[in-house]
C-alpha positions in Angstrom: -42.2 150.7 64.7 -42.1 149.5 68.6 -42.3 153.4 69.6 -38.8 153.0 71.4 -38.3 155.9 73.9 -34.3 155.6 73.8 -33.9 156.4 70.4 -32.1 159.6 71.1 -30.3 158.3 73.8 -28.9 155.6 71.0 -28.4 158.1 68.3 -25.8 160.3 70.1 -23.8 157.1 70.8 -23.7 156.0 67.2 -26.3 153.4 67.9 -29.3 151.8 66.3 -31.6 149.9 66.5 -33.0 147.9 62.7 -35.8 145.8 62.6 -35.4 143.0 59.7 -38.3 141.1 58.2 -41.2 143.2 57.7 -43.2 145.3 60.4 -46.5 143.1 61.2 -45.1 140.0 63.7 -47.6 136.8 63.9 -47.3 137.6 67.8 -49.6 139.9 69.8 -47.7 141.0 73.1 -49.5 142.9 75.4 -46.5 145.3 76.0 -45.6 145.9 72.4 -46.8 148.4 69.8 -46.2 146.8 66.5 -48.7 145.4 64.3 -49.6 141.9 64.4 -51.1 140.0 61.2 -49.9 138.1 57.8 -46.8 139.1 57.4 -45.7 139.8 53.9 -42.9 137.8 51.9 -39.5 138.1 53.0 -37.3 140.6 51.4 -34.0 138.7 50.1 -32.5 141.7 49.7 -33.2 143.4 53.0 -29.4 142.1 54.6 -27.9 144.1 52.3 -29.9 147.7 52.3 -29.6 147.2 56.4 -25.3 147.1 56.1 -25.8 150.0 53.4 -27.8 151.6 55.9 -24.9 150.6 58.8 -22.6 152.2 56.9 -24.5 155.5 56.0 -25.2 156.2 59.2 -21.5 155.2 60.3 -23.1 153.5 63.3 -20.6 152.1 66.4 -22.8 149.8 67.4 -26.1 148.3 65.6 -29.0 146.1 67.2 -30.8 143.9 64.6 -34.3 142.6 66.2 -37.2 141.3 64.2 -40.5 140.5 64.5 -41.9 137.1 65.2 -42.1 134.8 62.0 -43.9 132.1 63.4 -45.1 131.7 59.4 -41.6 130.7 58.4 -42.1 127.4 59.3 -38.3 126.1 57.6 -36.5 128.4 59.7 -38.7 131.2 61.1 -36.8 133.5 59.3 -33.0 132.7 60.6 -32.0 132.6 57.0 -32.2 136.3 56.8 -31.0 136.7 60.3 -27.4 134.8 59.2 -27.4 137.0 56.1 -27.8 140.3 58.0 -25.3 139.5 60.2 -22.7 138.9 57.5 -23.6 141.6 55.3 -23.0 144.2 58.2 -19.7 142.3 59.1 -18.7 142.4 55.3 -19.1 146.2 54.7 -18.9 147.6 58.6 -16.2 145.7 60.0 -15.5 148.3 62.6 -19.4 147.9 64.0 -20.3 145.6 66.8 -23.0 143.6 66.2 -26.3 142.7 69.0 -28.7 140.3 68.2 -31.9 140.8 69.6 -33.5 137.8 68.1 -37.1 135.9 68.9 -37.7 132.1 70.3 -37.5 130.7 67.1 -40.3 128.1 68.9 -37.1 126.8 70.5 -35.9 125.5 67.4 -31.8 124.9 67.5 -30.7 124.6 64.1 -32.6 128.2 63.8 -30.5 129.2 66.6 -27.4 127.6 65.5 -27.8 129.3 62.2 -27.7 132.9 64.1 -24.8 131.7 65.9 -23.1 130.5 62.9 -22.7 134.6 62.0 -20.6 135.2 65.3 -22.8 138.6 66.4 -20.9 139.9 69.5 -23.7 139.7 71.5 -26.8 137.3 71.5 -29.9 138.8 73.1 -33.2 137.5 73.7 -35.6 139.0 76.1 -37.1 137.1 78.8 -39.7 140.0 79.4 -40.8 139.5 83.0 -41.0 137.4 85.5 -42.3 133.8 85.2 -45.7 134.4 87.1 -47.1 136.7 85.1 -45.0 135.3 81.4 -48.4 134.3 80.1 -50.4 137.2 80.5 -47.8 139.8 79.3 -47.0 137.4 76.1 -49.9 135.2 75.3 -47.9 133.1 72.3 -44.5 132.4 74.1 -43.6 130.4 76.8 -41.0 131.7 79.7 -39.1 128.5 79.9 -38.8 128.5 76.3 -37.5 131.6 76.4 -35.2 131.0 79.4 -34.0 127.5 77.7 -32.9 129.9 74.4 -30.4 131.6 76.4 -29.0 128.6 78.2 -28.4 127.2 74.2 -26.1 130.5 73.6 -24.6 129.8 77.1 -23.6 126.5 76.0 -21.9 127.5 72.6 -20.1 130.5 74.3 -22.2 133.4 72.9 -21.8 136.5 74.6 -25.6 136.3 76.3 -27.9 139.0 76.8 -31.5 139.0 78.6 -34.2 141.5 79.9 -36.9 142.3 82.2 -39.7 145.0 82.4 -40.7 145.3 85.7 -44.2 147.8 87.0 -46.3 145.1 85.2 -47.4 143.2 88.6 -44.3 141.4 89.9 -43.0 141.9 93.5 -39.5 142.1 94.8 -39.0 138.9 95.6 -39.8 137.1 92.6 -37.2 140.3 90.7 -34.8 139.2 92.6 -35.2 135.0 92.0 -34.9 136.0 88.1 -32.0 137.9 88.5 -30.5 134.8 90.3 -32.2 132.3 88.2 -30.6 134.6 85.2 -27.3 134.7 86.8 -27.1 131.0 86.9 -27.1 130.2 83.7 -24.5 132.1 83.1 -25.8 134.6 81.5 -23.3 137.8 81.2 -25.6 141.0 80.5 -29.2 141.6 82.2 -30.9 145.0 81.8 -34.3 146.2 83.8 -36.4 148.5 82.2 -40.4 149.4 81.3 -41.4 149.1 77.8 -44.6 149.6 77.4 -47.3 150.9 74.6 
């Protein structure tokens, strides 16, 4: 759905990449490709087709993301995310697991319920530099964002954020993230371009 370039790349490592409940997010990112709208009901059975899928595909490594459920207003969809998670553990034990989850609006007992699943690693994209946060995604808000991943930090998830960069940011200011990033102890960063 998000038009990923790497998918080959990921493929000949035994990676992949699932995106869990539906494929319209109530977001509209500037950089992204995939629908935004009324998302449709949640699938309760969708945890279990993606560890059927897991397992098919005899993956090494999967990456569940999602789209934005800003509609879910109990739990903006973490429910699902916590049953994912265990469903792949259950029938792919030999399968890392990477979260790449939204904000959740901030909300920690959404994030605590992710957590509660033990994924290997919790990622959750910062997307660019501070400046220019509100132009490339309209709905979110960077210090939200960066405040998600110091929650992981604090309950000793293995942490994982990103940056596009070509989007209108200088040097400088990639260079404060990267140390504003480090700081919170955050143990993976990746740099790329993602863009429609």
């Amino acid at each position: 759905e998000a038009k990923c370039p790497n998918i080959y790349e990921c493929w000949d490592k035994r990676t992949a990449t699932i995106m869990i409940l539906g494929d319209i997010c109530t977001r509209s990112c500037g950089f992204c490709s995939i629908k935004t709208g009324k998302p449709n009901l949640v699938d309760e059975n969708e945890p279990y087709r993606a560890a059927n899928l897991v397992k098919i595909l005899k993956l090494r490594h999967v990456v569940i993301t999602s789209v934005d459920r800003d509609d879910l207003k109990a739990d903006y969809g973490a429910y699902i995310w916590n049953e994912t998670i265990n469903a792949i553990k259950d029938q792919n034990p030999q399968c890392t697991i990477e979260v790449l989850t939204p904000d959740f609006k901030g909300y920690k007992p959404s994030l605590d319920y992710v957590f509660k699943a033990k994924p290997h690693i919790f990622s959750h994209n910062i997307e660019c530099v501070e400046r220019i946060s509100k132009k490339v995604r309209i709905q979110s808000n960077w210090k939200r964002s960066l405040d998600v991943l110091k929650y992981a930090v604090s309950k000793n998830m293995t942490t994982k954020t990103g940056i596009m960069v070509g989007l209108g940011e200088n040097d400088k200011e990639v260079f404060a993230t990267m140390e504003e990033i480090y700081d919170t102890g955050i143990k993976i960063f990746n740099i790329g371009q993602y863009l429609q």
